[in-house]
C-alpha positions in Angstrom: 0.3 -14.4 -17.6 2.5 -12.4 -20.0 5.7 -10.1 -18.6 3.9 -7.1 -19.6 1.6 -7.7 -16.4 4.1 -8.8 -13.8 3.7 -6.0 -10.9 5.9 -6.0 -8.1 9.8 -4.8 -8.6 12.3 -7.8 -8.1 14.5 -5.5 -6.0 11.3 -6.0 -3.4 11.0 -9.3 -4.0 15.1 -9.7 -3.4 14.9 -7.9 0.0 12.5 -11.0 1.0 15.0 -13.4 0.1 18.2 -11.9 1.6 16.0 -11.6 4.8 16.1 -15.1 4.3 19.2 -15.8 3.7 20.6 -13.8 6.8 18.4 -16.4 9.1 19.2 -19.4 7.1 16.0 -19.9 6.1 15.1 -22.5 3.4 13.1 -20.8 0.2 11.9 -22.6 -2.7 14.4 -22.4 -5.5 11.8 -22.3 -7.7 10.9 -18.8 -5.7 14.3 -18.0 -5.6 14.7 -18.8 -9.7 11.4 -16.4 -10.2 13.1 -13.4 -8.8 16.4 -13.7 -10.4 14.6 -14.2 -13.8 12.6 -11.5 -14.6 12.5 -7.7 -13.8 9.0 -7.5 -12.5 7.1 -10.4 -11.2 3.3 -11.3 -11.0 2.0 -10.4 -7.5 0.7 -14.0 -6.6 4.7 -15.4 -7.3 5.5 -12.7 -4.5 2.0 -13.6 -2.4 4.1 -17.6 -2.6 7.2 -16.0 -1.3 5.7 -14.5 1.4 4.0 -17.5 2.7 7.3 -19.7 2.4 9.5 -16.8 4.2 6.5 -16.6 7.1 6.2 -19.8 7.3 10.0 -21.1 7.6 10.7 -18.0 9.7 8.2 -19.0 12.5 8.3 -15.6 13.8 5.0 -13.7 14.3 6.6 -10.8 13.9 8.8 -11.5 10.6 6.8 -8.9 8.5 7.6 -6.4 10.9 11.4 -6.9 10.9 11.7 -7.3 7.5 10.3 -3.9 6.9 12.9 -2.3 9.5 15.4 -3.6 7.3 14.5 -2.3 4.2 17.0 0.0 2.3 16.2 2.9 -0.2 17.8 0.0 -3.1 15.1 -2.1 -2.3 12.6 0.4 -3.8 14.3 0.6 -7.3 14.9 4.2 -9.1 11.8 4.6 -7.0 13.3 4.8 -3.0 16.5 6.9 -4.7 14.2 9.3 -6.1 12.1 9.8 -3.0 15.9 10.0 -1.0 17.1 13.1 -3.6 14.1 15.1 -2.5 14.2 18.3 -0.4 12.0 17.8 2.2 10.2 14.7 3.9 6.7 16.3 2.6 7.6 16.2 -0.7 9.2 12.6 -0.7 5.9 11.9 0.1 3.9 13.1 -2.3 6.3 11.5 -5.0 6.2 8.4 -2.6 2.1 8.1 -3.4 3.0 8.8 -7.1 5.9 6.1 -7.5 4.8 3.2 -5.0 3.3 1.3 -8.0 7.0 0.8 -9.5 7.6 -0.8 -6.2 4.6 -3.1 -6.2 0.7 -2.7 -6.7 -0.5 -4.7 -3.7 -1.4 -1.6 -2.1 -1.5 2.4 -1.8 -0.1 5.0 0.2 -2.7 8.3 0.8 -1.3 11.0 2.9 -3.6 12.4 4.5 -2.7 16.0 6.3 -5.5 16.8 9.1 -4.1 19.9 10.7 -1.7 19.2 13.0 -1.2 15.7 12.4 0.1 14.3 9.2 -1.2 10.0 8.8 0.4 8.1 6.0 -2.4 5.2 4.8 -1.3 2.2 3.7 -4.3 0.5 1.9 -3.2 -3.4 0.9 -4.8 -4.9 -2.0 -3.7 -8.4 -0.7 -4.7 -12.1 -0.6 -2.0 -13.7 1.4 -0.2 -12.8 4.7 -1.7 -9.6 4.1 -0.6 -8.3 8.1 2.7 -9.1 7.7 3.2 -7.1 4.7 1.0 -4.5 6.1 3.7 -4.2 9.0 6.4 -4.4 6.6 4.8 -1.6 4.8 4.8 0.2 7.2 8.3 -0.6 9.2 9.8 0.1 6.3 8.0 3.8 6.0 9.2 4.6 9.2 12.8 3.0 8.9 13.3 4.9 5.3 11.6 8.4 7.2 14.3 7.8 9.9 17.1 7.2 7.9 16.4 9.7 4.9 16.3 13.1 7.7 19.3 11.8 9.5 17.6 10.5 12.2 15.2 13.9 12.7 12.2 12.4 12.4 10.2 11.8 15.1 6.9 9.8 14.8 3.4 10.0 16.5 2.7 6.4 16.3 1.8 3.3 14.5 -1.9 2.4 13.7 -2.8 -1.3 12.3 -6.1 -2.6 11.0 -5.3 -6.3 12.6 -4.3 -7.3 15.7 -1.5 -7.7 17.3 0.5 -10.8 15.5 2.9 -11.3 18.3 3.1 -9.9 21.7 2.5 -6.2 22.1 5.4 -6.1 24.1 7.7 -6.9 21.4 6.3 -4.5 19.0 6.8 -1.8 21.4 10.3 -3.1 21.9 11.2 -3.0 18.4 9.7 0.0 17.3 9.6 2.2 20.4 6.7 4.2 19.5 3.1 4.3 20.4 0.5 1.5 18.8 -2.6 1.0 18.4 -4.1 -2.5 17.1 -7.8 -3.2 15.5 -7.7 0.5 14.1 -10.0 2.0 11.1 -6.8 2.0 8.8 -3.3 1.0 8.9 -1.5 4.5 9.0 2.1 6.0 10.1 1.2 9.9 12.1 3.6 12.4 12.9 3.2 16.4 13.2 2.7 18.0 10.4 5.4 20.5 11.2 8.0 17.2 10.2 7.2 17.3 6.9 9.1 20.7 6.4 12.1 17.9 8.0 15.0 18.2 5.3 16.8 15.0 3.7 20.6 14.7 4.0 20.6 13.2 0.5 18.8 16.0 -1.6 19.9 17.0 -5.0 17.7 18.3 -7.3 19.9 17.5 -10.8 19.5 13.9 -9.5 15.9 14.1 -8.8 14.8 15.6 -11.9 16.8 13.1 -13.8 15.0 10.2 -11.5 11.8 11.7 -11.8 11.6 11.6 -15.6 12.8 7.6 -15.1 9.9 6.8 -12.6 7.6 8.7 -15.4 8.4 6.4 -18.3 8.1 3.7 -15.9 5.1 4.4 -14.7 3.4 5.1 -17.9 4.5 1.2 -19.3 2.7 0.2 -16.0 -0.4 2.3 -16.7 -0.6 0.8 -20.4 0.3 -2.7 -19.4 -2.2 -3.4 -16.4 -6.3 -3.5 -17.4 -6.5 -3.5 -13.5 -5.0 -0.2 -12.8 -7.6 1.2 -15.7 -10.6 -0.3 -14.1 -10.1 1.2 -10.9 -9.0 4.8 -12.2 -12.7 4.6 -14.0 -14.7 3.1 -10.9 -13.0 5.8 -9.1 -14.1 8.3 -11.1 -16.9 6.7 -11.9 -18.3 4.6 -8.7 -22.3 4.2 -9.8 -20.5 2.6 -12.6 -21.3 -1.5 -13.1 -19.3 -3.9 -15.3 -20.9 -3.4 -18.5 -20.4 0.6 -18.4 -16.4 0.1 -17.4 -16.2 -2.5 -20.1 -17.8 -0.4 -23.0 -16.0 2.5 -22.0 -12.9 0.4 -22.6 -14.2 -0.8 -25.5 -14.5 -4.9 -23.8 -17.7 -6.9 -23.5 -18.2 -7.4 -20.1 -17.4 -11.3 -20.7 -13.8 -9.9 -22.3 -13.7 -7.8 -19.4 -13.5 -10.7 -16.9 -11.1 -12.7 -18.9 -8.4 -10.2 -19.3 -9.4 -9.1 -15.6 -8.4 -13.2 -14.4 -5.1 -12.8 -16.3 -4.3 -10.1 -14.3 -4.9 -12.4 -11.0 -8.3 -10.1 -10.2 -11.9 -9.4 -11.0 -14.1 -6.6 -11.5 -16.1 -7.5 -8.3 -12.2 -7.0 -6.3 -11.1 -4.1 -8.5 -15.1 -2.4 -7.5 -14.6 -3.2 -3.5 -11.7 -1.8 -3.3 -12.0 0.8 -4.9 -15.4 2.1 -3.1 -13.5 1.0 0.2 -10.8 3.8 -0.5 -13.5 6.3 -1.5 -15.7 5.5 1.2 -12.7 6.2 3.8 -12.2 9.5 1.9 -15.7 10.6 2.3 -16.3 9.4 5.5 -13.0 11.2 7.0 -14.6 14.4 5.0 -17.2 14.5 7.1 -19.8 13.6 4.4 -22.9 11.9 5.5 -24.2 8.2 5.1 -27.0 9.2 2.8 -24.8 11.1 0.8 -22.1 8.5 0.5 -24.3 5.6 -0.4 -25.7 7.3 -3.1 -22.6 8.7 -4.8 -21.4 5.2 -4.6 -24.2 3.6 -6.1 -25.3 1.8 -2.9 -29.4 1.2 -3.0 -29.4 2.6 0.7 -27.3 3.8 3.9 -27.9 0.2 5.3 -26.7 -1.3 1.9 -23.6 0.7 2.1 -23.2 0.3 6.0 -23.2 -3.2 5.7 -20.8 -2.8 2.8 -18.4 -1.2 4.8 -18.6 -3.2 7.6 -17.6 -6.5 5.2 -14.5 -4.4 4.1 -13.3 -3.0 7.2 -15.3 -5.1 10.3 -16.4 -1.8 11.3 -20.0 -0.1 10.7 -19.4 3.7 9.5 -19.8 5.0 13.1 -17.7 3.3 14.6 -14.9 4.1 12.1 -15.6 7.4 12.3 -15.5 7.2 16.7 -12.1 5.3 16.1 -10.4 7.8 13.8 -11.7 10.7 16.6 -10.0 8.4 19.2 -6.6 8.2 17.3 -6.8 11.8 16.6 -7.2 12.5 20.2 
């Protein structure tokens, strides 16, 4: 795989390894050689270093700690531009925008239903993929804390999995309301927060960070197929293979080979991407019928059993959840 696809920050990838390092932990050099060598690195070296920290840390809960460690540095030009905004709300729709500089095994949606505000964190991951869900996520709420000066005041912590460790000790160490086995992995506060202001804001800063993140974000965009294929399934979800692959002027055999450079597929890049839609249109209140055939599912018990491989919940049942954490 060339540099010009590597996709996770090494700033990241370093936060891993001095987590390490403050446990005396043994890490492959090799790992350890990775990071310090390039700028960005391919997702599956990170996927490696994850297993090797989890693994030598023996702690269930290591994901989670790491992430209430995280600093804004970690995140690159990325974590100081979401710190120089005005207001938590609008950290977070740059944080959305940005996150790929940090890595692209996952994405944030925000998601603003009246009174409560949920942050979704939607992994695209093959290895420890709870642990880094929690350290997502701990890190969202340790960064949220820290960049209002201790003001904000979360709702509680939603998590697709469950629990890793005892519930006990997740309640300990982040001393807000859980829930375990939900529809999504999601951070929820009231809405009225996001109006919370951040002691670091300055806007000649920002706008100086923001046109950084830009150029960096638009070498990502040209350098990863992957990111392509999903804006066009996306926008285009009835599409198949051959249509995304003529539209970016591939065969569909070309398609698949620069796709497995990358470290994906089309089939991965398609689920995923009607996964995320499907949560969208399913929170909107849209119905089964409609759903399945905007996403160019055959049936509603096609889709439904679809959605069910991708979240281990039929449609109703998400739906009946999400009402529950709402309530």
């Amino acid at each position: 795989m060339s540099e010009d696809l590597f996709s996770v920050n090494r700033l990241y990838a370093r936060a891993v390894i001095q987590s390490a390092d403050r446990q005396a932990l043994a890490l492959p050099a090799e790992l350890r050689k990775a990071v310090e060598d390039h700028a960005r690195l391919p997702l599956a070296t990170l996927d490696r270093l994850w297993d090797a920290y989890c693994g030598a840390s023996g702690d269930a809960l290591a994901g989670l700690r790491l992430g209430l460690e995280l600093q804004a540095g970690h995140l690159d030009c990325a974590g100081m531009l979401l710190a120089s905004c005005d207001t938590l709300g609008e950290a977070l729709e740059q944080l959305v925008e940005v996150a790929p500089i940090v890595g692209e095994g996952g994405d944030f949606v925000v998601d603003n239903d009246g009174d409560l505000v949920a942050v979704h964190y939607r992994p695209h991951l093959a290895t420890r993929q709870a642990e880094r869900v929690e350290a997502a996520l701990a890190g969202l709420l340790r960064l949220s804390i820290w960049a209002t000066g201790g003001a904000f005041r979360p709702a509680g912590l939603s998590l697709a999995h469950q629990p890793l460790g005892a519930p006990g000790e997740y309640r300990a160490l982040l001393r807000i309301p859980l829930t375990f086995g939900a529809a999504d992995n999601a951070l929820m506060f009231d809405a009225s927060q996001l109006a919370l202001p951040l002691i670091q804001a300055n806007g000649t800063l920002r706008a100086h960070l923001r046109e950084l993140t830009d150029r960096m974000l638009a070498e990502l965009g040209q350098a990863s197929l992957s990111a392509e294929v999903q804006r066009l399934i996306r926008t285009n979800p009835r599409w198949g293979k051959e249509r995304v692959a003529e539209r970016l002027s591939l065969s569909g055999r070309h398609l698949n080979r620069r796709l497995a450079e990358e470290g994906t597929s089309f089939k991965l890049l398609r689920d995923a991407s009607l996964h995320a839609l499907a949560v969208e249109r399913l929170r909107g209140g849209s119905g089964l019928r409609d759903i399945a055939e905007a996403l160019g599912f055959s049936d509603e018990s096609a889709f439904a059993k679809a959605f069910r491989r991708w979240t281990g919940l039929t449609p109703a049942q998400f739906r009946r959840r999400r009402e529950a954490v709402a309530g």
